[in-house]
C-alpha positions as CSV (number, residue, x, y, z in Angstrom):
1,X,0.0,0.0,0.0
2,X,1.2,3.3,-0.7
3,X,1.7,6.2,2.0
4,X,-1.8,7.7,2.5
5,X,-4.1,5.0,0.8
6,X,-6.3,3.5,3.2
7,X,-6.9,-0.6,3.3
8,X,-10.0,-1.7,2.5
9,X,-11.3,-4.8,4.1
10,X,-10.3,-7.0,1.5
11,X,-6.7,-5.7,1.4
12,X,-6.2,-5.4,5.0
13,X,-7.7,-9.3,4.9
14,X,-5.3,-10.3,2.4
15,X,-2.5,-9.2,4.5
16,X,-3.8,-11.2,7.1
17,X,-3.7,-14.4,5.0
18,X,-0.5,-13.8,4.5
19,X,0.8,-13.5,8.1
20,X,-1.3,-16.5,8.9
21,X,0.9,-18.4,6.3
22,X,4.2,-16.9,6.8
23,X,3.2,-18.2,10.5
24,X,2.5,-21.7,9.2
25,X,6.2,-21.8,7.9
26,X,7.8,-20.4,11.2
27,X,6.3,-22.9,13.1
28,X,6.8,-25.4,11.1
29,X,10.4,-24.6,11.2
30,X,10.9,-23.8,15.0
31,X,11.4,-25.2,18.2
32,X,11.0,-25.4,21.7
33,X,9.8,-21.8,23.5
34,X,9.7,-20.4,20.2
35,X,7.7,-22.5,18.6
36,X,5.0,-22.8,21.5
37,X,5.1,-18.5,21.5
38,X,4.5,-18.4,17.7
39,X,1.9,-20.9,17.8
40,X,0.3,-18.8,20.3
41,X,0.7,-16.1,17.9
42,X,-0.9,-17.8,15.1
43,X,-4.0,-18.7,17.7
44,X,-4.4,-15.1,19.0
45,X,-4.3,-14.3,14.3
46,X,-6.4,-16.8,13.7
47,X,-9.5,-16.8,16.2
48,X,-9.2,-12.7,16.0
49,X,-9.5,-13.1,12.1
50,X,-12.0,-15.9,11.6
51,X,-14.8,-14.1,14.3
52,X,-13.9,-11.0,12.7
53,X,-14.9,-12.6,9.1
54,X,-17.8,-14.1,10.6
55,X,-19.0,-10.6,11.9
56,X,-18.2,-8.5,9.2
57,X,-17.8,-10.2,5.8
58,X,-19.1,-13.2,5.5
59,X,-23.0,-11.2,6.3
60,X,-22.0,-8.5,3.3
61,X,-21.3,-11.7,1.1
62,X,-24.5,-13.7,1.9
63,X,-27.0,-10.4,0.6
64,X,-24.7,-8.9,-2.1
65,X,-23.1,-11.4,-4.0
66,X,-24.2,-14.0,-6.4
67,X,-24.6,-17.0,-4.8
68,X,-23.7,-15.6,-1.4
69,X,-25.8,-18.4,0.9
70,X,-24.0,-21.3,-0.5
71,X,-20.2,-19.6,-0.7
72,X,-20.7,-18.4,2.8
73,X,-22.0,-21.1,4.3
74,X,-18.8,-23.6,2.8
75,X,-16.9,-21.0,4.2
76,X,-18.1,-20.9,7.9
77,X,-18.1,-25.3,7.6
78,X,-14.4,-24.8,7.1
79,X,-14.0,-22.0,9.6
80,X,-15.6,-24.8,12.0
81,X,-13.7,-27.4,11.0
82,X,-10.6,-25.7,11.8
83,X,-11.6,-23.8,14.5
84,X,-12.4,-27.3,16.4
85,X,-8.4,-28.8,15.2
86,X,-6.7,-25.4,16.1
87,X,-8.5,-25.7,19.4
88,X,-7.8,-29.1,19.9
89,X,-3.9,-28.4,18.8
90,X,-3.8,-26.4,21.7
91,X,-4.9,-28.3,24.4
92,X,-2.3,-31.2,22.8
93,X,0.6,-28.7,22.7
94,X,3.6,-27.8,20.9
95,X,5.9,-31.0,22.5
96,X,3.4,-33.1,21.8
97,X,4.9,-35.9,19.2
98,X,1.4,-35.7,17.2
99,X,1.5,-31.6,16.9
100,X,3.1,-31.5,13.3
101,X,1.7,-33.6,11.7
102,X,-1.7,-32.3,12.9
103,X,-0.2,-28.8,12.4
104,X,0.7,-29.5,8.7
105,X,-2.6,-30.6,8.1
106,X,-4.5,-27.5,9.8
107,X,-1.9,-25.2,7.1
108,X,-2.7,-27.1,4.3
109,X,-6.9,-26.4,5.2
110,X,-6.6,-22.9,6.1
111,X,-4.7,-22.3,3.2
112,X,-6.9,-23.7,1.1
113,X,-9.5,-22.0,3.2
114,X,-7.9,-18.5,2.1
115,X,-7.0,-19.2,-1.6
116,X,-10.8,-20.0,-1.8
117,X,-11.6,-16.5,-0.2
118,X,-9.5,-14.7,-2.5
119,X,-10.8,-16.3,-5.6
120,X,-14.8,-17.1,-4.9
121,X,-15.8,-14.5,-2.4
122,X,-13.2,-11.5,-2.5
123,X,-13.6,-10.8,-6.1
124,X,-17.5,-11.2,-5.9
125,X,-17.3,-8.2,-2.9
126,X,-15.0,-5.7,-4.9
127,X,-17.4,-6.3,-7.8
128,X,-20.7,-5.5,-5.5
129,X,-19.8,-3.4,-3.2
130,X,-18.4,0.9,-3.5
131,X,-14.8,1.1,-2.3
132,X,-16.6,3.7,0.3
133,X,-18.4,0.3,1.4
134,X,-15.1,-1.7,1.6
135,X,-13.3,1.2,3.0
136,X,-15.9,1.5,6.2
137,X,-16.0,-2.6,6.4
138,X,-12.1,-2.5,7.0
139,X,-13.4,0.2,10.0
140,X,-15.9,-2.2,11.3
141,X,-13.3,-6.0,10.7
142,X,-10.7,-3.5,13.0
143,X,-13.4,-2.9,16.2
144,X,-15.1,-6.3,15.2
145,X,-11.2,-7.6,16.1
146,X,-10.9,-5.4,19.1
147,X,-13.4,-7.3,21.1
148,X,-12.9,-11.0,19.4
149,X,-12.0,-14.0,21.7
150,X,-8.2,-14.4,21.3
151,X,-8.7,-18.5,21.5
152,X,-10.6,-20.9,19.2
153,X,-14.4,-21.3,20.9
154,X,-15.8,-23.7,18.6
155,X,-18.9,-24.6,20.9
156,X,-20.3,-21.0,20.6
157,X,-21.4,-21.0,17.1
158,X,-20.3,-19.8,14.0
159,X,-22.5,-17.4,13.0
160,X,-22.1,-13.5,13.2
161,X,-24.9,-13.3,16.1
162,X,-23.2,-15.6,17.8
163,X,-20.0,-14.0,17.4
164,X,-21.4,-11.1,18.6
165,X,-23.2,-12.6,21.7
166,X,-20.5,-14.5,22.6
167,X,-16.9,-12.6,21.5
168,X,-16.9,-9.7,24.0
169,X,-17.4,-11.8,27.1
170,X,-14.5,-14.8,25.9
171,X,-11.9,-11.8,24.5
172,X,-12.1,-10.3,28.3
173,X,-11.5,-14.1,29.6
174,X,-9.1,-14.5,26.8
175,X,-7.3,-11.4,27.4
176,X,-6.7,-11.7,31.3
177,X,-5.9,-15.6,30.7
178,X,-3.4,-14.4,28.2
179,X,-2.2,-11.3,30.8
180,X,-2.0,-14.4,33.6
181,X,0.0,-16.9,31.2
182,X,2.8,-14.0,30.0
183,X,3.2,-13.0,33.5
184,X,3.7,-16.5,34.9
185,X,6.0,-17.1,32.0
186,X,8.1,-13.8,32.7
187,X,8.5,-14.7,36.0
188,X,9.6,-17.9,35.3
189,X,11.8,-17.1,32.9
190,X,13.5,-14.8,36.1
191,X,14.1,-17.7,38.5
């Protein structure tokens, strides 16, 4: 982007795929502390982005896009599906003998999850929507992420209402757990 253009929401999405992969490969590649913090990382990018989608985007793409019921609703089955494995990859754990090969598996779905954003439902929104529309939905993914849960939550739903009903309440447990967890592991990083 250049100095002074705003993202829109499919841009600033876009960039998000891309730290979610780069993250995939870091992982994939690390070990030990570093390996558990970056999958935490990937967690945090991944619940944040997913709710957010489910909030903001995936409601836009349902009423204005051809086809938007079906595309939106294979879209929020795979958002499930990985929702429950990212969730149940962190209750296994990064030391766990299982985790990459489980891991590996998650990357290739959520990449495949992405590619099929980009190409069925991204275009279909820049060709519906104003770029004042996409330019106020990048507004509303930002404070949509501000108060998402920071961990997977696959038993509260997957629709936006749901989201919305839900999120606040988990990202303020989700935040102090993550406040908790960093302190504990700065302090025991000191002894």
């Amino acid at each position: 982007m250049t100095a002074g253009v705003k993202q829109d929401v499919l841009d600033l999405l876009t960039e998000q795929h891309m730290q979610i992969k780069a993250l995939f490969g870091q992982i994939a590649r690390a070990e030990g502390t570093r390996k558990r913090d970056l999958f935490q990382d990937l967690v945090r990018l991944l619940a944040v982005h997913e709710s957010a989608e489910e909030i903001v985007v995936h409601p836009s793409a349902r009423r204005r896009i051809d086809r938007g019921d079906t595309v939106t609703e294979t879209l929020r089955h795979e958002e499930d599906e990985a929702k429950h494995e990212l969730a149940a990859l962190y209750d296994l754990g990064t030391d766990h003998p299982d985790f990459d090969q489980r891991l590996a598996r998650l990357a290739d779905a959520v990449v495949a999850h992405a590619t099929r954003e980009e190409t069925e439902e991204f275009p279909a929104l820049r060709g519906s929507l104003t770029a004042a529309e996409l330019g106020r939905m990048a507004g509303a993914l930002r404070a949509a992420e501000a108060t998402a849960p920071t961990r997977p939550h696959p038993h509260t739903g997957e629709s936006a209402r749901a989201n919305l009903v839900a999120g606040p309440p988990l990202a303020v447990f989700d935040r102090i757990r993550d406040a908790v967890r960093e302190w504990r592991e700065s302090h025991r990083d000191g002894e």
